[in-house]
N, C-alpha and C positions, 0 to 999 in steps of 0.2 A: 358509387358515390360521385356527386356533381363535385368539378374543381371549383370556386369561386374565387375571381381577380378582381381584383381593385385597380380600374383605371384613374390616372390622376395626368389630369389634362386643363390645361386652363380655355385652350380653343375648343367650343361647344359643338360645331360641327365634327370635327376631327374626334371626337369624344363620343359622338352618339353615333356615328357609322363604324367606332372599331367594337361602341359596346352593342352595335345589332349581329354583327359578324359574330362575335363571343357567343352570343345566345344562341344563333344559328347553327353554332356548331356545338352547342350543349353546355356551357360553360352559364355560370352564373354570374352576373358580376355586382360589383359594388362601384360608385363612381364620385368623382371629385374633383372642383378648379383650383384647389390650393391643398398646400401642405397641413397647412392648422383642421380643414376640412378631414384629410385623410388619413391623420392620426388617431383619431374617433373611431374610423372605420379599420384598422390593419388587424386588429386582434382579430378577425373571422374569416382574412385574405389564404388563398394559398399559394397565390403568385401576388407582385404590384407591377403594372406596369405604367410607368410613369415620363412627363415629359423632365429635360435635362431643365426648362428655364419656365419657371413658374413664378407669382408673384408673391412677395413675400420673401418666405423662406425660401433658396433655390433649393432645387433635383439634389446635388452633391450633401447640401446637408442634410436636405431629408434623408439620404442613400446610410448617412454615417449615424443620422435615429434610428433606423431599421435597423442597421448592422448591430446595434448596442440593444437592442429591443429582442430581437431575435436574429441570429446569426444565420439562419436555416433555410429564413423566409428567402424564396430566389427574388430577385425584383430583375426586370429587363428599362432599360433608360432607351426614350427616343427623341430625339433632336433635330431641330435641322440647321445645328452649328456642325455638323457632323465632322467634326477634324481628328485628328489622328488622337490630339494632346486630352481635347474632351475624353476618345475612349477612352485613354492611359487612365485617366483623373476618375471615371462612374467605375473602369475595373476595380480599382486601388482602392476607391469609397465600399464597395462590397458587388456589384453588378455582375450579374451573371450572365448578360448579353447586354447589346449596342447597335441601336438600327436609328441609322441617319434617315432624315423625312426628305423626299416620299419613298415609304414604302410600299410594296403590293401588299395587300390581307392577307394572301396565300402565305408570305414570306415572315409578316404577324405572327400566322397560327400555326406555321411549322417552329416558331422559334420557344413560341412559348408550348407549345408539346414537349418539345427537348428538354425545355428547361425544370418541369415537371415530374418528365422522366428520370433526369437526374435526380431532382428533391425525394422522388420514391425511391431510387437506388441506394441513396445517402440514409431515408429514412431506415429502410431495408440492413441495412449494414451496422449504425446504429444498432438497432434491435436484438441482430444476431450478437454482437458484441456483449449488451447487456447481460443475456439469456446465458452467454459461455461465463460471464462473471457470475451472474448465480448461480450457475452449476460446479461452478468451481469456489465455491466460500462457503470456506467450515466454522462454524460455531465463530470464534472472533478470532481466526486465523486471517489478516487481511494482507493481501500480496498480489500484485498487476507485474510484476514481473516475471520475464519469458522464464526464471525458474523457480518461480513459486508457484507460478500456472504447469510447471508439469509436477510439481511435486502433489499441487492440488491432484492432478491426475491420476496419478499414482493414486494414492490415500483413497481416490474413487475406487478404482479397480480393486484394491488390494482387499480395503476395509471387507464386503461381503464373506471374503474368505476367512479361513483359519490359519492362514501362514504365520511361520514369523516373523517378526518385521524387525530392524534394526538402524535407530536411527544414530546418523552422528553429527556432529557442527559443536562449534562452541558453545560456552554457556551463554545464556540468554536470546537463542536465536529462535524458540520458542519448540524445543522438542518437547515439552510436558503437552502443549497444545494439541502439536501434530496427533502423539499416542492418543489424546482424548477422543482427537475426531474421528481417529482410524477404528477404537471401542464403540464410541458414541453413533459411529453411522454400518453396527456390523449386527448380524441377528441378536449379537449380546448383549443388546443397548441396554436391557432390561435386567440385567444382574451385576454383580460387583464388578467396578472398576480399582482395582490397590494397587497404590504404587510404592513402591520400597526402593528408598536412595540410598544406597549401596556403601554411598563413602560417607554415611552420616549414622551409620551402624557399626560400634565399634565390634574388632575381628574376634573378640570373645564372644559375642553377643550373639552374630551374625546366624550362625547355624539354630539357636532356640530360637530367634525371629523369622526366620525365613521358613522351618520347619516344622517349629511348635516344640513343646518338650511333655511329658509325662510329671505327674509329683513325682517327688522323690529324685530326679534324675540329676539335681543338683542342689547345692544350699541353698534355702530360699524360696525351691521347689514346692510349695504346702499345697500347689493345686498344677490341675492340666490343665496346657495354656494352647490352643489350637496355633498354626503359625500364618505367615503373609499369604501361604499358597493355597491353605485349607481355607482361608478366608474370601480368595480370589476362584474357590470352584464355578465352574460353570460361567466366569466372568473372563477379564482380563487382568492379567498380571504387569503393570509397567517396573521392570526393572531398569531404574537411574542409575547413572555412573556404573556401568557395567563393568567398567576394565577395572575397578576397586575392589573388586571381590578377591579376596584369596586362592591361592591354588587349591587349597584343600576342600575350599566350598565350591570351587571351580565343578568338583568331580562331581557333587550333589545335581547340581545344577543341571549336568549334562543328563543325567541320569533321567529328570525330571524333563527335559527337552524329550528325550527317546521313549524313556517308557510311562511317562506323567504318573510316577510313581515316587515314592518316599517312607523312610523313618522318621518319626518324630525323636528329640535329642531322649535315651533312655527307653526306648520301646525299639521290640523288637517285630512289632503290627506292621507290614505295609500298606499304606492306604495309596490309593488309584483318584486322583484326580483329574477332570477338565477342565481347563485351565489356557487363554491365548497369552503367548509370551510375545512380549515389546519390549525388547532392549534398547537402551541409549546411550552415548559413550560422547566426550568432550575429547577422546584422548587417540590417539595414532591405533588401532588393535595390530595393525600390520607391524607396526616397529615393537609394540610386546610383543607380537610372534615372535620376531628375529630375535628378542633378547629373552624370552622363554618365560616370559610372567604372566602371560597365557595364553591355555590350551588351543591347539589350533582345533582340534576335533570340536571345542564347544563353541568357538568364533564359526566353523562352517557351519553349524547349528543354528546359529542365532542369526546367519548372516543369510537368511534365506530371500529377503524382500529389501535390499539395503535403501536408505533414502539418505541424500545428504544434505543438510540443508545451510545454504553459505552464510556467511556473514552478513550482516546490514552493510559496511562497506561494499560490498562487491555488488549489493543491489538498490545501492540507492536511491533508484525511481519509485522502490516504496513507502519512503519516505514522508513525503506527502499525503498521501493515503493514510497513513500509519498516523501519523501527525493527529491528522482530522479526527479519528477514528479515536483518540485516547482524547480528546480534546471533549468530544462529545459524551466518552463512556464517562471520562474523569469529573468533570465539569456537575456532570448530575450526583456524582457519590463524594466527591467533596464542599457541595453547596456554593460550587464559585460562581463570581457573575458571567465568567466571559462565555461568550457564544459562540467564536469563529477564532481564525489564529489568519494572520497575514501573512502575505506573500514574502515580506521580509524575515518574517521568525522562521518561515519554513526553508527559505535560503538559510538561515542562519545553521537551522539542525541537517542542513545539507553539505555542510562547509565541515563539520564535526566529522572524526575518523571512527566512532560508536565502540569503543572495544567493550564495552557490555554490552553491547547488538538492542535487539529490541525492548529485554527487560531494562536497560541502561534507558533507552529513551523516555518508557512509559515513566518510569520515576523521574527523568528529568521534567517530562508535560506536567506530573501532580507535583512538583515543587514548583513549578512556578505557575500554577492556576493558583496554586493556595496564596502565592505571595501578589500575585497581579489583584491590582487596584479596577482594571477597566472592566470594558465588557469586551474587549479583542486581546486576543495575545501578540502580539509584537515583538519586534528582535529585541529591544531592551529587556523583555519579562525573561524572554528565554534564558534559566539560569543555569548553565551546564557546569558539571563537577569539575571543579580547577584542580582538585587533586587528581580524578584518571588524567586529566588534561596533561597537568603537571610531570606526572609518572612515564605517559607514552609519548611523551614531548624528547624527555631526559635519557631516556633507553638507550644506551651503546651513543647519542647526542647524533642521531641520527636521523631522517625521519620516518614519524611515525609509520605504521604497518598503512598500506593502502590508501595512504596519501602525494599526489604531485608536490615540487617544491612550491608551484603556484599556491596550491590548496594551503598548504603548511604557514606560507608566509601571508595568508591572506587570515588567515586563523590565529596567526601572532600577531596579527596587526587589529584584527576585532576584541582581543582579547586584552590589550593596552588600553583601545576605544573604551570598555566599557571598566577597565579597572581606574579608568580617569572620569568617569560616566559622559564621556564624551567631548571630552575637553582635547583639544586637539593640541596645544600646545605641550600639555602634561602628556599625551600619550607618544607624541615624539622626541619628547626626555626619556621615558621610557623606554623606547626604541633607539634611541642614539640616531634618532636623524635629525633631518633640518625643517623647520615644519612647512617650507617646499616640497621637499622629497615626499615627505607624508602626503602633504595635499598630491602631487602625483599617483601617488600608489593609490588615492581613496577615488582617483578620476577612473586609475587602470579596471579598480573595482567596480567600478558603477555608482560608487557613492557620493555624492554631491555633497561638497564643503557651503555649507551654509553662513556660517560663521565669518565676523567682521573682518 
């Protein structure tokens, strides 16, 4: 495929002897004596090369249209002000070379070769980037950080298989997701996924739900009732909160891991099911070892594939991503206007310590898409819960889990900001400072005092 350049030259000769060279050497080109001319033409450019002092609009600002227009596009500047301060000024503008006049052709069309070359390398790297993001995003599991990107990796390898898998992180870090995509991308995609959360079945109950029971086998009994694991043959089994099971159904369980066998509560039938186990655990299993609440034989059972997945604190470059992504799901299922979230609101949810992780964020985006009036969400819309706020603030009066004191104090200070709705005066009563010191700390911020 032909390159096509756009020269943009205001001297006519200089202009039609670089564009017979371009064509000579196979190049297409497009051509121009001004800026207003060669804005028309940039959208079909794959290089510009252009003079530094045109009439009109100069070189440096056209350089800073390009740059905003397409960041990608290479442009080479040539002048015959050639001084040192020009190059500093066409680099900084976005320039990806600098050829003071006169120069040889030869020295033309080695430079714009290079600079080609690189635009393929960059486009090249690009691409491969993309292609590892889509091979690594599961269902609406979104994560660009170095450890979500191995854990996607993992979930690739593992899913095909039949191992166990065992996930653990806190609550809302999104282990129900992980289990789905690990079922959802395995030969078993086409038969039962059942999940049973372990600490929301009370310890009477646990054994006829997990097992199933027979009539008769209790009061109340008037039929046979199949249980979680008969339900999940041939599929996948997600067991939540795993460290919440009893020692007694502990032993079921192991049993079921080893010889995917069982009694239902009242029968004395074995039935033999296929069945992949997913455990999930919010909770230490290594410190129940030590203190015997359970079994290690069934922890090295289930611990065959372990995945851990950290906190949204510890990974908040996905953040933004994540942001986006609930901004767009949310936006369409609760009929709101906004379309986009700004740079500020997403700083804002970046300043946040998240102790509910991801499921804590996604409900803080649909409270405040429901309450935003615009079409953008912004750090004022952002409404985060003053009660976790309040709670992880107050803790031992220390600070929060995975927070700098900077972060902390920059979090106490946003958070006066908008309980005054921006009254600066009111939020350094608040704060017990001088509304000096305030204006200081909003400069340390980045935040620009507006206000009389």
């Amino acid at each position: 495929m032909k390159h096509r350049v756009l020269v943009v030259e205001d001297e006519e000769k200089l202009r039609r002897v670089i564009e017979l060279q371009l064509r000579s050497a196979g190049y297409e080109v497009d051509h121009a004596s001004s800026v207003e001319e060669a804005i028309k033409l940039v959208d079909r450019a794959d290089l510009v090369l252009t003079d530094l002092r045109l009439p009109g609009i100069d070189g440096l600002e056209f350089l800073s249209i390009l740059h905003r227009q397409n960041a990608q596009l290479p442009v080479i500047v040539m002048t015959a002000f050639g001084t040192v301060e020009n190059a500093v000024q066409a680099m900084k503008a976005g320039a990806v070379d600098f050829l003071p006049k006169p120069f040889s052709l030869d020295h033309l069309m080695a430079v714009i070769q290079k600079a080609l070359e690189v635009r393929a390398l960059r486009d090249e790297n690009r691409q491969l980037r993309e292609e590892l993001g889509r091979r690594y995003t599961f269902d609406n599991i979104v994560g660009h950080s170095a450890a979500m990107q191995e854990i996607f990796a993992t979930v690739a390898r593992v899913a095909p298989t039949n191992a166990t898998v065992l996930l653990a992180g806190e609550s809302g870090v999104g282990k129900d997701l992980v289990a789905r995509a690990i079922h959802y991308h395995s030969p078993r995609r086409e038969r039962p996924f059942v999940k049973i959360n372990c600490s929301a079945i009370p310890e009477n109950l646990m054994e006829s739900e997990l097992f199933g029971f027979e009539k008769g086998a209790f009061t109340g009994a008037i039929n046979s009732k199949p249980g979680k694991f008969e339900q999940a043959d041939t599929g996948t089994a997600f067991l939540d909160e795993i460290g919440d099971v009893p020692p007694a159904i502990q032993v079921k369980l192991l049993r079921v891991l080893q010889e995917r066998e069982f009694e239902r509560l009242g029968s004395n039938k074995t039935r033999r099911i296929d069945v992949r186990i997913i455990a999930a655990t919010n909770q230490d299993l290594r410190a129940a070892l030590e203190q015997g609440t359970f079994r290690e034989d069934l922890y090295y059972r289930l611990n065959v594939v372990p995945i851990n997945i950290p906190p949204l604190r510890e990974r908040k470059e996905d953040i933004p991503f994540l942001a986006e992504h609930f901004v767009a799901k949310l936006a369409r299922e609760t009929g709101s206007r906004v379309e986009s979230i700004t740079e500020a609101a997403i700083q804002k949810l970046m300043q946040y310590h998240w102790p509910g992780n991801v499921r804590e964020l996604e409900n803080v985006i649909e409270r405040s898409l429901v309450l935003c009036t615009g079409t953008k969400l912004d750090a004022a819309d952002v409404r985060l819960d003053p009660i976790a706020r309040t709670r992880q603030a107050a803790a031992g009066y220390f600070l929060p889990e995975g927070m700098t004191l900077d972060e902390f104090e920059q979090a106490v200070i946003r958070e006066a900001l908008e309980r005054s709705n921006g009254n600066k005066s009111q939020a350094a009563r608040l704060l017990g400072l001088t509304r000096n010191a305030l204006r200081y700390r909003l400069s340390q911020m980045g935040i620009e005092d507006r206000s009389s």
